[in-house]
C-alpha positions as CSV (number, residue, x, y, z in Angstrom):
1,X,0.0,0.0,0.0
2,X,1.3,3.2,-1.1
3,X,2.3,5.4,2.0
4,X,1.6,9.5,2.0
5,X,3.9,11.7,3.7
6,X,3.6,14.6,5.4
7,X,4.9,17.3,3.0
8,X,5.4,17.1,-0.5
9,X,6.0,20.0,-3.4
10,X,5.2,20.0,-6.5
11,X,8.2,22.1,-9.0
12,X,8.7,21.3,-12.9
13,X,11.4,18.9,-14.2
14,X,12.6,21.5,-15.4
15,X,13.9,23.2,-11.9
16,X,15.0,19.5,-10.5
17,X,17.2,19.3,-14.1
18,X,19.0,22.4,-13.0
19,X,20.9,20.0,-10.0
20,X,24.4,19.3,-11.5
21,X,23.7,15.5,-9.9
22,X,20.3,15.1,-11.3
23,X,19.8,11.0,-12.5
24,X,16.3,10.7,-13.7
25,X,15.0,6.8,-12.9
26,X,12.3,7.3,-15.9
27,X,11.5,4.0,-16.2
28,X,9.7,4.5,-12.8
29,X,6.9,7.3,-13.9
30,X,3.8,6.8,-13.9
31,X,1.9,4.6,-16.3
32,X,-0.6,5.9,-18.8
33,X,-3.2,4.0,-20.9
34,X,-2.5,4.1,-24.7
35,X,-4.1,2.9,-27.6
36,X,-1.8,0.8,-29.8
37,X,-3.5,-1.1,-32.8
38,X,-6.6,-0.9,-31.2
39,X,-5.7,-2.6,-28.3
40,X,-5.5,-0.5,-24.8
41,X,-2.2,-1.1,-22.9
42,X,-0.1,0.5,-20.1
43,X,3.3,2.3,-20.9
44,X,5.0,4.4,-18.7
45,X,4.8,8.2,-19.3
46,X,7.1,10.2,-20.9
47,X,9.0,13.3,-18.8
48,X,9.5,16.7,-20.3
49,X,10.3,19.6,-18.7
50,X,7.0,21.0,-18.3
51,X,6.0,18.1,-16.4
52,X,5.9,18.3,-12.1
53,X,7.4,16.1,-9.8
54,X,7.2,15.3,-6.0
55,X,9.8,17.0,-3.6
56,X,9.2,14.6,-0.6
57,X,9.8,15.4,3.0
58,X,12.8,12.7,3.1
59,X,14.0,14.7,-0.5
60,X,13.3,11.8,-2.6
61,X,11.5,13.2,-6.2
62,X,8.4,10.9,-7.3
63,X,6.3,11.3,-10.2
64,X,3.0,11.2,-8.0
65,X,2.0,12.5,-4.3
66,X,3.1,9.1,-2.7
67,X,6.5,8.9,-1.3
68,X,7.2,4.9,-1.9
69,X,6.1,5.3,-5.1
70,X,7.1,5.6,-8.9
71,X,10.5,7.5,-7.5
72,X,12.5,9.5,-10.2
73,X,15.2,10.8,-7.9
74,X,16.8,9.4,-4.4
75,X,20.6,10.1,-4.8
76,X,19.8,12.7,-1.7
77,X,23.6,13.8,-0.9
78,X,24.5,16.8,1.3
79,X,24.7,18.8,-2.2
80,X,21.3,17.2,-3.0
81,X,19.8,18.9,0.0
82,X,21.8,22.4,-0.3
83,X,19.9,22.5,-3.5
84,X,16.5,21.7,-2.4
85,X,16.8,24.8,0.4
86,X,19.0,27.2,-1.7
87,X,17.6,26.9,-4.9
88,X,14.1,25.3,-4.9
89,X,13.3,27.4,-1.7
90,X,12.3,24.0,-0.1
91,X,11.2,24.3,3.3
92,X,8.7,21.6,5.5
93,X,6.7,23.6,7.3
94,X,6.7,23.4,11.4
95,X,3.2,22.9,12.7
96,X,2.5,24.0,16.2
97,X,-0.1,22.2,18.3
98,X,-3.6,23.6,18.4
99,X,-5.4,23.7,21.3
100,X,-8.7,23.9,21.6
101,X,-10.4,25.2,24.8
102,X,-14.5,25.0,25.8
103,X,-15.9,28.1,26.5
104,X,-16.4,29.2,30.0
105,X,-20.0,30.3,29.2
106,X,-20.8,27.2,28.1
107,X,-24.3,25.8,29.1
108,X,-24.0,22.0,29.8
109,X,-27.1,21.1,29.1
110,X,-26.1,22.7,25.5
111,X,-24.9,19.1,24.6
């Protein structure tokens, strides 16, 4: 079962090409249905530049949302992550607790 992270950004190929380091795992995106002689069958997509890609939380690049899933890029070196922060602007957000308090006018027989 696929597993969803956290955090996840979406930036073009493009952007991720810029990384000197960038290897592209293509053979992992994402399959599309094609017709082919009249017959439907699966092939994976092909990447261009204008396409989007996953920045996961753990800085693995998927072609898709999920984090264990159709990965394009997990060579995530120090240089890998100066990269995401520097250039992407890549930042996981810090979420502070909420807490939620009843009101003190509260009736109780309200519930």
């Amino acid at each position: 079962m696929a597993t969803m992270g956290k955090y996840c950004k979406a930036y073009s190929l493009k952007k991720l090409r810029e990384f000197s380091q960038w290897i592209e795992y293509a053979e992992n995106t994402r399959k599309e249905n094609k017709s082919v002689e009249g017959k439907s069958v699966e092939i994976n997509r092909e990447l261009t530049d204008d396409d989007f890609l996953y920045l996961q939380e753990n800085y693995v690049v998927t072609d898709g949302i999920f984090k264990d899933e159709n990965i394009i890029f997990d060579n995530v070196t120090p240089e890998w992550k100066e990269f995401c922060h520097k250039t992407l602007v890549f930042e996981i957000p810090v979420y502070e607790p909420v807490k939620v308090q009843a009101s003190t006018n509260q009736n109780k027989s309200d519930y």
